[in-house]
Structures are given as C-alpha cells and as structure tokens.
C-alpha positions in Angstrom: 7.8 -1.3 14.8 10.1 0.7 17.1 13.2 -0.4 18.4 11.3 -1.3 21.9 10.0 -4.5 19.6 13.2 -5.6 18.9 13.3 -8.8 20.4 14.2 -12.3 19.0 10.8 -13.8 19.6 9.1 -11.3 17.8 11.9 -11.5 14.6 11.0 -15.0 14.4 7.2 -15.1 14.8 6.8 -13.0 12.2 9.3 -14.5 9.9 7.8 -17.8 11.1 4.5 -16.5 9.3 6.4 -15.8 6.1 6.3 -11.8 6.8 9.0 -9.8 6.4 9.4 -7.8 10.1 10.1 -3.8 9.4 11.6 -3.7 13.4 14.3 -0.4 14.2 17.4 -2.1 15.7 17.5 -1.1 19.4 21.1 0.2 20.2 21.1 -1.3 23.7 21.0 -4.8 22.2 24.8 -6.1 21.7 23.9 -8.5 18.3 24.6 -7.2 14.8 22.0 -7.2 12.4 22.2 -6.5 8.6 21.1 -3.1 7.8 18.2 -2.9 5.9 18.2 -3.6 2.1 16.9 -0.5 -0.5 13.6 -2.5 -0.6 13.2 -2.4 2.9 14.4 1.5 3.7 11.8 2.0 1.1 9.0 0.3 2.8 10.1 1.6 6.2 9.4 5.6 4.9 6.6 4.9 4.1 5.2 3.3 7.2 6.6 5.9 8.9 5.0 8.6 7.4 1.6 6.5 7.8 2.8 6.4 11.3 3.1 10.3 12.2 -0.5 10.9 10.1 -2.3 8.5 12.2 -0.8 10.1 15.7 -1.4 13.2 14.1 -5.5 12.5 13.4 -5.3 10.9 17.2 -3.5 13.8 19.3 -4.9 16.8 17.4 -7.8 16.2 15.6 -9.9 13.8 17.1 -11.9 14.3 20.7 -10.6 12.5 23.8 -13.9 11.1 24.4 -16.8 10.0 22.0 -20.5 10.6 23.4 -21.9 9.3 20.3 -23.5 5.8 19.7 -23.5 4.0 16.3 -21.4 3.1 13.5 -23.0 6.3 11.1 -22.4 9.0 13.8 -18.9 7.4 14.8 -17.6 8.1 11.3 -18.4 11.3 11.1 -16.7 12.1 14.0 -13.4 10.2 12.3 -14.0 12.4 8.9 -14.2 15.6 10.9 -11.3 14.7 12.2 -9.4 13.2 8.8 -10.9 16.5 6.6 -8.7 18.5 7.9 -5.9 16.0 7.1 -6.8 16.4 3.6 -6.5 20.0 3.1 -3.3 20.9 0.2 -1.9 24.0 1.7 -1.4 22.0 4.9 
C-alpha cells in the first residue's frame, strides 16, 4: 500500500490477522518506524512491479467501457489486452 494507508488502524488490523502489512511510511506522519528488513524491501519490489503492470493493462490496454455480456467474451477482452503485455521485445 501507499503511504496514503499509513494509518495506525490499518497497521494493526492487519497485524491483528497475523499478516505482515507492506505500507510506504508517509513523511507527514511525525512517528518513527523501523525501516523495512531485506525480506521485506524484497517483497515490496516485487509488488511494486505487479503494481505498475496492472495500471499498465488498465490505462493503456484495456477499453474504458465493456459492451460485452458473459464470462467467455469478457476474457477475451482481458487477454487482448494482457497479449500485448506478454510480448519480449517490449
């Protein structure tokens, strides 16, 4: 999550369901937190690389509106749009 979820509540509901929260510290908040441990910056790439695909897919290759009914036709609208994702030179 951003730094806009940085909140105390959120912290400890989702420590509260034995999750380990991935949250950006928000600068405007006065409290100290521990930076994140190797394990953690690790996990935190690679959510944010899963991040800027799926924005990706959303802004640029998918259509703002679906005219299409049903779950068969919906996904091939989603794999025209994730085909392109998939292409090596890109």
């Amino acid at each position: 999550m951003d730094s806009a979820y940085d909140a105390k509540s959120i912290f400890q509901f989702v420590h509260g369901k034995g999750r380990i929260s991935i949250i950006d510290h928000n600068p405007k908040r006065k409290d100290l937190r521990e930076a994140f441990d190797a394990a953690t910056k690790e996990r935190y790439k690679k959510r944010t690389v899963v991040e800027r695909a799926n924005s990706h897919l959303k802004d640029w290759l998918l259509p703002d509106k679906v005219l299409v009914r049903g779950s068969k036709k919906m996904s091939f609208e989603l794999m025209c749009g994730v085909l392109p994702c998939c292409n090596k030179d890109s």
